[in-house]
N, C-alpha and C positions, 0 to 999 in steps of 0.2 A: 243495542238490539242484537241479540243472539240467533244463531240460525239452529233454525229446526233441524233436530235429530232427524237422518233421513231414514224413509221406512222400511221396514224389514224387508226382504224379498217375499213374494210369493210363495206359500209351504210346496208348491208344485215344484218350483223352480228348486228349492232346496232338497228337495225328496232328487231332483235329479242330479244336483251337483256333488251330494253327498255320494249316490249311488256309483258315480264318476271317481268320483275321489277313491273309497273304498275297494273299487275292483283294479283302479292303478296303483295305490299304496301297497293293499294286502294280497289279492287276491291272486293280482296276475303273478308277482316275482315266487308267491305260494305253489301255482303250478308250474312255472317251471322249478323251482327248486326242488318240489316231487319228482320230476323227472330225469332232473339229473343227481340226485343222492338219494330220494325216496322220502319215507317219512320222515324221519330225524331232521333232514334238509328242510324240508314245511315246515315244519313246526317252530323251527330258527327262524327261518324267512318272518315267520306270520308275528313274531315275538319282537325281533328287531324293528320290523317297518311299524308294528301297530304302537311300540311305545318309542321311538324314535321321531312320529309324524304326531301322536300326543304330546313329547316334548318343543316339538318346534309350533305348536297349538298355542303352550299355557308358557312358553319361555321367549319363544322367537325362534326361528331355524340357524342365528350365529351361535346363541347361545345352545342350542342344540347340537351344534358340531363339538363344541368341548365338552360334551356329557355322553355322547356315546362311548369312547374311551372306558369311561367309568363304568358305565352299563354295560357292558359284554366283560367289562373285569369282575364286574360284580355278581352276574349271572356265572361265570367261570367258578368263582371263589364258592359261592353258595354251596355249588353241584356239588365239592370236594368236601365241601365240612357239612353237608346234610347229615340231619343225624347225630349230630356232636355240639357240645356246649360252645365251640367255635361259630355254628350258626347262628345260633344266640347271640353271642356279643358280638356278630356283624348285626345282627338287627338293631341292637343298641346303638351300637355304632352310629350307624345310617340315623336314626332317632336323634340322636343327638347333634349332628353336623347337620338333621334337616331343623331343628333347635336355633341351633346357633348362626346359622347363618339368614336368618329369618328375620333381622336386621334390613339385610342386601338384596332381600326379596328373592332369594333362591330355594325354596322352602319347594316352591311343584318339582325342580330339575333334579334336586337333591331326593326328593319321595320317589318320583319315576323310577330313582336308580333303587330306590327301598322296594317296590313294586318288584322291580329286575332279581331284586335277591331272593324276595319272597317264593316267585314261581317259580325260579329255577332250581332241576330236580336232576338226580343221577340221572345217565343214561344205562343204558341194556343192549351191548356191552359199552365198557365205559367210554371207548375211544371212540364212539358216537358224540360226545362231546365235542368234541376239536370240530367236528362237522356242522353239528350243532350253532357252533358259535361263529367257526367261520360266514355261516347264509345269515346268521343272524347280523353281524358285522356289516357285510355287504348290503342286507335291503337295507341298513339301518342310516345309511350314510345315500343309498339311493330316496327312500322316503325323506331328508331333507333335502335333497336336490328338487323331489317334487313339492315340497313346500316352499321352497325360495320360486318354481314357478309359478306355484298357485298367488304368490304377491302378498304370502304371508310376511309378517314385518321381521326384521332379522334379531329386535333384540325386542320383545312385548314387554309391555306395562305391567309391573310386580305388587303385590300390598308387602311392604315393609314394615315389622314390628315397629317398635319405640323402643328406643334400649331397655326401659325398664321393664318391659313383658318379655323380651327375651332371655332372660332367664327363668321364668314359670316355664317358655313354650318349651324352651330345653330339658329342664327335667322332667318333663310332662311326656313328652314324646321317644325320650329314651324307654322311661317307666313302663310308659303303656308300649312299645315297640318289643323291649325285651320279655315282660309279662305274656304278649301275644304270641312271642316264638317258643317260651315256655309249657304254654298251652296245646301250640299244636304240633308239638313233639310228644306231648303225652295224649293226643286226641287220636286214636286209632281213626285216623280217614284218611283217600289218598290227599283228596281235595284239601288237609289243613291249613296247607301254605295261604289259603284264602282269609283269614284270621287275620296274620300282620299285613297283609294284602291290602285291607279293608283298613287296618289303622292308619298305613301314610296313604290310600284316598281321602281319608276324613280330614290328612293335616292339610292335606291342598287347600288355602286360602279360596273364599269365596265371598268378597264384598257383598256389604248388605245384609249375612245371613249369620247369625252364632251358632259356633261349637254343638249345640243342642238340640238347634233346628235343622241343621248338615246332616247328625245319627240319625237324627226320628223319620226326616223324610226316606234317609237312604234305606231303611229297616220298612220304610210300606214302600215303599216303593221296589225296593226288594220283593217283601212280599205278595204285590201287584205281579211281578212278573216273572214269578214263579209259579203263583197259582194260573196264571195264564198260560205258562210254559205246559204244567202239567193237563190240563183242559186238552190241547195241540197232542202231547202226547199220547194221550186215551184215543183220541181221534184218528194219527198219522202216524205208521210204522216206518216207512219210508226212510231210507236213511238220505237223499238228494233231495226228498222234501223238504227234510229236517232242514237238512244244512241250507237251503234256501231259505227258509223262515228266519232262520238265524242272522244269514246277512239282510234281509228285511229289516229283523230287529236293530242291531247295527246300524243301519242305515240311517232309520229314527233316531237314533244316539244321535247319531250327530248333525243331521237337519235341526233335531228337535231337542234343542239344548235346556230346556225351558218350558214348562216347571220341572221342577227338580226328582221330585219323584217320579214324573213321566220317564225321564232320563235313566234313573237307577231301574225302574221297572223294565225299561227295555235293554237294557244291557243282562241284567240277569236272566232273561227271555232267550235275549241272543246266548248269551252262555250255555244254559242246560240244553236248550235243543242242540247248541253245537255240539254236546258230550257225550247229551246220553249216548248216541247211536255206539261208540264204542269205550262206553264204559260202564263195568257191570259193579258200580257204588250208586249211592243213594244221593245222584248230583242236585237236584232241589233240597231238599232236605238240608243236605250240608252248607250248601250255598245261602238258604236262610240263617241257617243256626250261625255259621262261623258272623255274617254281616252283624245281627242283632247281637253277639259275643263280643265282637270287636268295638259295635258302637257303644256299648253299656261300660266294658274297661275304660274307650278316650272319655267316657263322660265322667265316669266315677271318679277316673285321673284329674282331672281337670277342676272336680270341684272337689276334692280333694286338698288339689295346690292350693285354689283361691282361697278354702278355708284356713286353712294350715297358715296364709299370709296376711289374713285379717287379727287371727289369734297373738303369731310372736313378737310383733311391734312392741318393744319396751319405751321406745320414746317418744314423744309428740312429733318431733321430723320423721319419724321410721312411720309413725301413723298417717301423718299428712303424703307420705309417700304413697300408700295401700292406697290410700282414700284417691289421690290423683290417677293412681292405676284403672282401680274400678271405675270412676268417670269416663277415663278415655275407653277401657274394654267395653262400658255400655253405649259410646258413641259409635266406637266401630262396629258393632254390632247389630244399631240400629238400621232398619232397612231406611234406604236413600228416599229424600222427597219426592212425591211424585212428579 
């Protein structure tokens, strides 16, 4: 006899521990970091703690102490080659190591740090940078301190490929990664970086759910909370309202992990109210366009490859191969018994 799954907490309970969470991770080292470097400082602070406390989320906080390193190299690197076919194939790059490593179930620590390259942009003037990275650094290694006290586990449970779909997932996520940085290099928006952004959240491994049903939710759910964003925005000029609503939205992220689209709607909620107030682009807008852009390339990639490897099998073993593949990608894919 097996013991019953025990039950979730209270959404009250979680709307507060979330609320807790959030204003200790991001919020608070966010203002002081305003106040002793100014904005360049926040905006480090807010980039280090938020994907730093995501990595010790979907890896562990041990494993999260060896990926910071990478991520503030990788945010460094980014800012210097914006702009240049160098960006590019660091996206590839990062695509392909989140690929190959997808075996070892390193595929979320490895994206985080694809995430890291993606946002990070010059600064104005440049040697805002160093400052940049140094708060980013610092919350980033403070946000796993506050994960290892929150009793998060130090190294969490991975889905790991089968050797034989790690090599589809590799060239699959290089294609669509450098495709994506291709695109919004030539996309006039500031926001483009959101594009390959949007490709290694979608490689984030998600039991239970395919490739398919990941894009589709994230594109309404996206759209969910955007057009909700804009609703707020007609209504509320306020720039401390804004930024309140935003950490609301936020909040719900991460109380409310579940359903899936709930989750992508209120995190693009949180985004545009957090931008617009100082940013004169079209942050809805692009925020759907790049998500729905980004999910349509990993799909069309993807069935792209599996066609492509139903087609070259010249031999009966190279065929009983595909055919094993397929079985297993539709086992994994299927959502769990109830």
């Amino acid at each position: 006899m097996t013991d019953a799954p025990s039950p979730s907490p209270p959404l009250g309970r979680r709307l507060a521990t979330a609320t807790r969470t959030l204003a200790i991770v991001a919020v608070v080292p966010a203002v002081i970091a305003f106040v002793v470097g100014g904005p360049t400082a926040a905006g480090g602070a807010v980039l280090g703690a938020v994907l730093a406390f995501l990595l010790a989320l979907l890896a562990g906080w041990r494993r999260s102490l060896l990926f910071i390193v990478p991520m503030i190299g990788a945010a460094a690197l980014s800012a210097v080659t914006s702009g240049t076919a160098w960006w590019v194939l660091g996206l590839g790059v990062l695509g392909l190591l989140a690929g190959a490593l997808s075996a070892r179930g390193l595929v979320a620590p490895v994206a985080l740090v694809g995430i890291a390259w993606s946002v990070s942009k010059p600064t104005d003037p440049p040697a805002d940078l160093l400052v940049l990275l140094l708060f980013a650094a610092i919350t980033a290694a403070y946000a796993v301190l506050v994960a290892r006290r929150l009793g998060l586990p130090g190294v969490a449970d991975a889905v790991r490929l089968p050797p034989r779909r790690v090599a589809l997932a590799t060239v699959g996520l290089t294609i669509a990664a450098t495709a994506a940085g291709v695109m919004a290099q030539h996309w006039d928006n500031e926001n483009a970086y959101w594009l390959p952004m949007t490709v290694f959240v979608l490689a984030i491994p998600a039991p239970g759910t395919a490739l398919s049903e990941r894009a589709l939710t994230r594109v309404l759910g996206t759209a969910a909370g955007v057009g909700a964003a804009l609703v707020i925005l007609g209504i509320i000029t306020s720039p401390v309202v804004l930024y309140g609503l935003a950490f609301v939205g936020m909040t719900l992220t991460l109380a409310v992990p579940t359903p899936r689209w709930f989750n992508a709607a209120t995190v693009a909620a949180g985004i545009v109210l957090a931008l617009s107030p100082t940013s004169e682009s079209d942050i809805a807008g692009s925020r759907l366009g790049a998500t729905a852009l980004a999910a349509a390339l990993v799909v069309l990639t993807a069935s792209t490859l599996a066609l492509v490897a139903r087609v070259m099998p010249s031999s009966s073993e190279q065929r009983d191969q595909v055919a094993e593949f397929e079985k297993e990608r539709r086992r994994d894919e299927s959502p769990p018994p109830g």
